[in-house]
N, C-alpha and C positions, 0 to 999 in steps of 0.2 A: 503518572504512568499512562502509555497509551497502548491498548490492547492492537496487535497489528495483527491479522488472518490472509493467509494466503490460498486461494481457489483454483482449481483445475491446473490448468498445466503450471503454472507459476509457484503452486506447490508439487508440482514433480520436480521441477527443476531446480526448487531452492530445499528441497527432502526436508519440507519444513511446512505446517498448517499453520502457524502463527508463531508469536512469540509477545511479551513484554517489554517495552521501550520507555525505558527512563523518561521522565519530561525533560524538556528544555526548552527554555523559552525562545528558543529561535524559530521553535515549530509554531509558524503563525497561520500554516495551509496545509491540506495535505500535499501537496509538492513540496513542499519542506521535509515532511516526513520520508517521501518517497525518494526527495535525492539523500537524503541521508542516507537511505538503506543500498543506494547507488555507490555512492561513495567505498562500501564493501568491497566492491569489485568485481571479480571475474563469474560467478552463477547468478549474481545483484541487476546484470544489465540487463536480463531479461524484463526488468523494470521502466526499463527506458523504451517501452516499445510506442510506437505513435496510435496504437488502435487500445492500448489499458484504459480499462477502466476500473472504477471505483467506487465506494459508498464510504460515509460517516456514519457512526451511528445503526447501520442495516438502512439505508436509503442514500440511491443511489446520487451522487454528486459529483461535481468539476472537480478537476487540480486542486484551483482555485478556492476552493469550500475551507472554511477557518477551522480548525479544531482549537479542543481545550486539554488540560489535564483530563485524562479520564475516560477520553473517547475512544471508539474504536473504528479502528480504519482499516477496510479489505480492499485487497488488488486483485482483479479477474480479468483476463483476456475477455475480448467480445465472444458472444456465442453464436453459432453461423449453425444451420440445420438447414434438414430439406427433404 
C-alpha cells in the first residue's frame, strides 16, 4: 500500500487530502505513481503540471525518486509569496 496525500490547491481540485493505493509493482518511481493517478482523467490532470512538486517519505524528491510498498508520496504545487 502507498499512502498518497494531496496539498493546497491540488487538494481542492481533487476534493480529496489523500487516499490508499494498492501496490503494484509497476510502481518503481514516484512518476509511476503519479501517472497512474493521471490515467483517472479529467480533475487527475491537474497532475500533470510542469511546476509539481513532491516528497517520499515527508522529504522532498524528483519524479525520479524510487518508492516501495509502504511509502508515502505527496503532490504540491510550488509555493510562490512575496
Amino acid at each position: 500500500m502507498i499512502s498518497i496525500q494531496f496539498y493546497a490547491r491540488y487538494r481542492e481540485a481533487l476534493d480529496s487530502d489523500g487516499e490508499q493505493l494498492p501496490w503494484d509493482a509497476s510502481f518503481t518511481c514516484v512518476d509511476d505513481v503519479r501517472r497512474h493517478l493521471l490515467a483517472r482523467g479529467e480533475a487527475w490532470a491537474v497532475l500533470g503540471e510542469q511546476n509539481l512538486m513532491c516528497a517520499r517519505n515527508q522529504e522532498l524528491c524528483s519524479l525520479d525518486e524510487p518508492v516501495q510498498d509502504g511509502d508515502e508520496v505527496a503532490f504540491f504545487p510550488t509555493v510562490t509569496g512575496g
